[in-house]
N, C-alpha and C positions, 0 to 999 in steps of 0.2 A: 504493500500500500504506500510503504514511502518514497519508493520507488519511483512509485507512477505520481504523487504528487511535484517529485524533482524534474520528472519528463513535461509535468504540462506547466512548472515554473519556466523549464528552458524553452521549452515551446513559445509562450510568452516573451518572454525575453527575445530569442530569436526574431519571432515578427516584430518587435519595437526596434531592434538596430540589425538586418539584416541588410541594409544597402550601408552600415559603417564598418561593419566584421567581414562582411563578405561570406562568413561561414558559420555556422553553429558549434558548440566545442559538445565533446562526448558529457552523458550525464553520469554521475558518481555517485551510488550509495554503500552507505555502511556496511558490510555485510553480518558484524558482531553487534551494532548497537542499529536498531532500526530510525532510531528520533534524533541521530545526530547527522549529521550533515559533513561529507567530505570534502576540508577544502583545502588549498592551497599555501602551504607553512612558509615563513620566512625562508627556510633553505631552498624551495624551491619542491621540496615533495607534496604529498596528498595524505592527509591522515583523518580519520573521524575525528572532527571537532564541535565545540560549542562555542557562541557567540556570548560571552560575557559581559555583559554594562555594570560599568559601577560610575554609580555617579559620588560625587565628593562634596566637600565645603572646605577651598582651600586653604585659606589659614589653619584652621583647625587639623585638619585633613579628617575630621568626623565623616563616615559613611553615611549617606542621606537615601541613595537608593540602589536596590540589586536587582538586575532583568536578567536572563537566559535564554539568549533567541538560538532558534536552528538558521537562520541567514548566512549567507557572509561576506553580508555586507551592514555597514554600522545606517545605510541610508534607509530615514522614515522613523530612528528609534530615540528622536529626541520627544514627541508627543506621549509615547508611554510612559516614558521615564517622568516626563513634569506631571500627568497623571496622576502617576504613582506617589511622587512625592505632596500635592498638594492630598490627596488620599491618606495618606500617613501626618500629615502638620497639619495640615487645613489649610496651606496657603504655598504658596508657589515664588522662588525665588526672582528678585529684582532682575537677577542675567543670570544666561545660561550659556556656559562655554563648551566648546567642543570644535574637534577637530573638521578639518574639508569634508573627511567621508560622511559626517553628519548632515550636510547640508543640502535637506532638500527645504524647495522654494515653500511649499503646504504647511509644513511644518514652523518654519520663521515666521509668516501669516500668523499661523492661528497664533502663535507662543507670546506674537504682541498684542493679540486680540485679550491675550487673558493675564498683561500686563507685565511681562517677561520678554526681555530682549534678550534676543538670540543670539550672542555674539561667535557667530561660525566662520573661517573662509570660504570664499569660492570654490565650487570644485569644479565648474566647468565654465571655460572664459572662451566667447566667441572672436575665433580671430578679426585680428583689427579693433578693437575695441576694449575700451579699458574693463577691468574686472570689475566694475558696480558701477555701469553705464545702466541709466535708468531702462526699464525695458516696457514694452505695451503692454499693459496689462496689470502691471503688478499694483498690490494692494496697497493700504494706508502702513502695513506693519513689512513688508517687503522695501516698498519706496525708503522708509526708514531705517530700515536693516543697508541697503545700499548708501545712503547717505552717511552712518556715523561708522564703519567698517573701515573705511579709509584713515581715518582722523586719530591724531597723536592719542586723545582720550580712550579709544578702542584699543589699540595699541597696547596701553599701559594696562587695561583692562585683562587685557585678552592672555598679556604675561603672566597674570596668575593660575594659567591651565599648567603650566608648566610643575607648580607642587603636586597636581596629581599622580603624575609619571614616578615622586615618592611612593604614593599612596601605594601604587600598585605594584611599585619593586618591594614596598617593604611586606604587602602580600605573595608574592613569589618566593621571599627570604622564607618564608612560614609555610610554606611545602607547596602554595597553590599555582603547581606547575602541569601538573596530569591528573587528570580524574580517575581514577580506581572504582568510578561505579557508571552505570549505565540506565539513562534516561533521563529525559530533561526534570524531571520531580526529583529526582538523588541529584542530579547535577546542581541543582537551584541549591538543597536542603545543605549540601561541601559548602559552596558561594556563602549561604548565609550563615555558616557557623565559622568562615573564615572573617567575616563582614564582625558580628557580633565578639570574637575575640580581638580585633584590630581599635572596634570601638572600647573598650572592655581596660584597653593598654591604651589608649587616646585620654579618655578620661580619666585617669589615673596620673599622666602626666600633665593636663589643664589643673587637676587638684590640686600636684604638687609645684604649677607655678605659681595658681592663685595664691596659695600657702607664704 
């Protein structure tokens, strides 16, 4: 079954860029774990993987929220994730940082609709044209996403994603490097009890500065 859900994701995919690929690439399932998804490692091999989110709060580096996609690809999963967290607090952060492969257009939209600026780069810049040339169409919270992305202020903003790349080294130091269990429900349940001892050791050290 998982199988054929990857066949009519590439299928898809396929007819959205088959005059920029030229070709469709072979589909890959897991054979050992059915819910994960095989993708393509930094070395360049193919391994069952899970798509991990962890969202932060960088000063502190306190853990705010944990998601477990089978994608892989990080585009479309900043709306879950602000979901999740105004779900969990009741309110949804001033800005939200993240990398190019976060950045779809729907997403920065709605994220200022509900009072959160999206602070993402570009991931796709049409030749000849600068990278936040306004475009037809775009919204009241897009037009403004292109406007202050440029500017010294985003800039300065945008340096604070850079503490998270702690976050997640010092979650890797704490073994969370391979998963030893199979399904996205035991994948989630590792994520959140590495989340919950990271926070566990965070505030332990906020006590002992407040102190």
């Amino acid at each position: 079954m998982r199988l054929r859900e990857l066949e009519l994701e590439q299928e898809r995919r396929a007819k959205r860029d088959r005059e920029r690929a030229g070709k469709t690439k072979e589909v890959r399932a897991s054979s050992t774990d059915p819910e994960a998804r095989v993708m393509k490692m930094a070395g360049g091999g193919y391994r069952p993987a899970y798509n991990v989110q962890i969202a932060g709060e960088p000063d502190s580096q306190v853990i705010v929220g944990v998601a477990v996609a089978t994608g892989g690809t990080d585009f479309g999963q900043v709306r879950p994730m602000l979901e999740q967290i105004q779900a969990r607090y009741g309110r949804r952060p001033a800005f939200h940082l993240a990398d190019a492969g976060f950045c779809q257009h729907a997403d920065i939209e709605w994220a200022a609709a509900q009072g959160t600026l999206a602070l993402i780069p570009a991931s796709h810049v049409r030749d000849g044209q600068p990278a936040y040339a306004p475009q037809r169409g775009d919204g009241p919270g897009l037009a403004a996403w292109r406007r202050i992305m440029p500017t010294p202020a985003a800039r300065l903003l945008y340096g604070a994603r850079c503490r998270i790349e702690c976050l997640m080294a010092q979650m890797r130091q704490r073994g969370l490097r391979q998963f030893l269990v199979r399904g996205t429900a035991k994948v989630r349940c590792v994520v959140l009890w590495h989340a919950l001892a990271h926070n566990l050791l965070c505030a332990a050290r906020l006590r002992a500065q407040a102190a």
